[in-house]
C-alpha positions in Angstrom: 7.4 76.1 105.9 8.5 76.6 109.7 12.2 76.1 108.0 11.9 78.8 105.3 10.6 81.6 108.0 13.6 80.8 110.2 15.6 81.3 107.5 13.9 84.9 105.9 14.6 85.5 109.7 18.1 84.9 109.8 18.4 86.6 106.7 17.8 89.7 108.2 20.1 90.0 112.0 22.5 91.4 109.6 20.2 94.2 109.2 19.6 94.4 112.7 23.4 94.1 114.0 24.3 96.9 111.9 21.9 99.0 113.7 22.7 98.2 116.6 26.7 99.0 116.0 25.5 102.3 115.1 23.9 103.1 117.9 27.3 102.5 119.5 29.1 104.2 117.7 27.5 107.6 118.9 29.3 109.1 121.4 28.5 111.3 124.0 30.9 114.6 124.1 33.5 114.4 127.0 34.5 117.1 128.9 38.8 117.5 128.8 41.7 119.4 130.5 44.9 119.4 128.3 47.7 119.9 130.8 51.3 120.8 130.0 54.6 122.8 131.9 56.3 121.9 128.5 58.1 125.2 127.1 59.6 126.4 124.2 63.4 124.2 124.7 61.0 121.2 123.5 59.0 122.4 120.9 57.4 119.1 120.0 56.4 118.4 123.1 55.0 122.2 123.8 53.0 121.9 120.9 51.2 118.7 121.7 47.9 119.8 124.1 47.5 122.3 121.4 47.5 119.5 119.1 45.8 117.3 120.6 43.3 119.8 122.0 41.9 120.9 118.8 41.5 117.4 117.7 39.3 116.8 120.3 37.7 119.8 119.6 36.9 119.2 116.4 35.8 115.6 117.1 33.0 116.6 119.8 34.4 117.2 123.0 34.6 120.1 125.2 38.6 120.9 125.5 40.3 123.1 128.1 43.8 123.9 128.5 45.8 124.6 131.2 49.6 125.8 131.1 51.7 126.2 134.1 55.4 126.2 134.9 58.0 127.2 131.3 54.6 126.5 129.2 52.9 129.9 130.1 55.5 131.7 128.4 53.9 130.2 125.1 51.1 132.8 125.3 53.2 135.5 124.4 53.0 135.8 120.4 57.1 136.7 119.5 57.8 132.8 121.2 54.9 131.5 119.7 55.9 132.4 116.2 59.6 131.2 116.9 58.2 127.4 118.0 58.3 125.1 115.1 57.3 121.7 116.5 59.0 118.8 114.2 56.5 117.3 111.6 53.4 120.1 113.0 52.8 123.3 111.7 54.1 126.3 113.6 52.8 126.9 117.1 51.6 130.3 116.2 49.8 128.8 113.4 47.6 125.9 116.1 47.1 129.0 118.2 44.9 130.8 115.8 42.9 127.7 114.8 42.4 127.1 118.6 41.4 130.2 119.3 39.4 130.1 116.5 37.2 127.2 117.9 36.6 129.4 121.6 38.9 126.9 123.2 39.8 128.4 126.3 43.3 128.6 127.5 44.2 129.2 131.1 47.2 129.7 133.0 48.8 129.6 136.1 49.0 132.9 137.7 52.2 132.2 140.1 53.9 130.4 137.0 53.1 133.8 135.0 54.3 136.5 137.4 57.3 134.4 137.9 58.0 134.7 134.4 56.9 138.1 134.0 
């Protein structure tokens, strides 16, 4: 008898494990700066906290981006439509869906009177 409870029991830690990996599996949101001084002579790489910032957006987390150096000239729409990174969508194209989810996008103010 003692045998056939330990082993209606046993039966059921599956049960149990798999509620405990969901638990887990919950995250809690993470608050994160994108950085880049990437420009427009590397598109790829110019793209990428764009990129990568609204797929953290989408996955949770709170997302904030700060360009300084070449990378604030990005902001300004004509060299954002010209910027085609390889294998992404256009930059102008991110942009919209970025500011489409409120992420905010700051820049260096030195690095954008420099620039003009």
């Amino acid at each position: 008898m003692a045998r056939r409870r330990f082993f209606s029991q046993l039966a059921a830690l599956p049960f149990l494990a798999a509620s405990t990996v969901k638990a887990q599996l919950t995250h809690k949101p993470l608050n994160i700066m994108m950085k880049s001084a990437w420009g427009s002579d590397d598109p790829t790489k110019s793209a990428f906290p764009f990129l990568h910032g609204l797929a953290l957006a989408e996955a949770g987390h709170d997302v904030r981006i700060f360009l300084l150096g070449e990378a604030v000239s990005l902001m300004r729409k004509s060299l954002a439509t010209a910027v085609i990174p390889v294998g992404w969508p256009p930059l102008a194209e991110t942009l919209d869906k970025v500011a489409a989810r409120h992420i905010p996008i700051y820049a260096c103010g030195a690095c954008c009177r420099a620039r003009g």
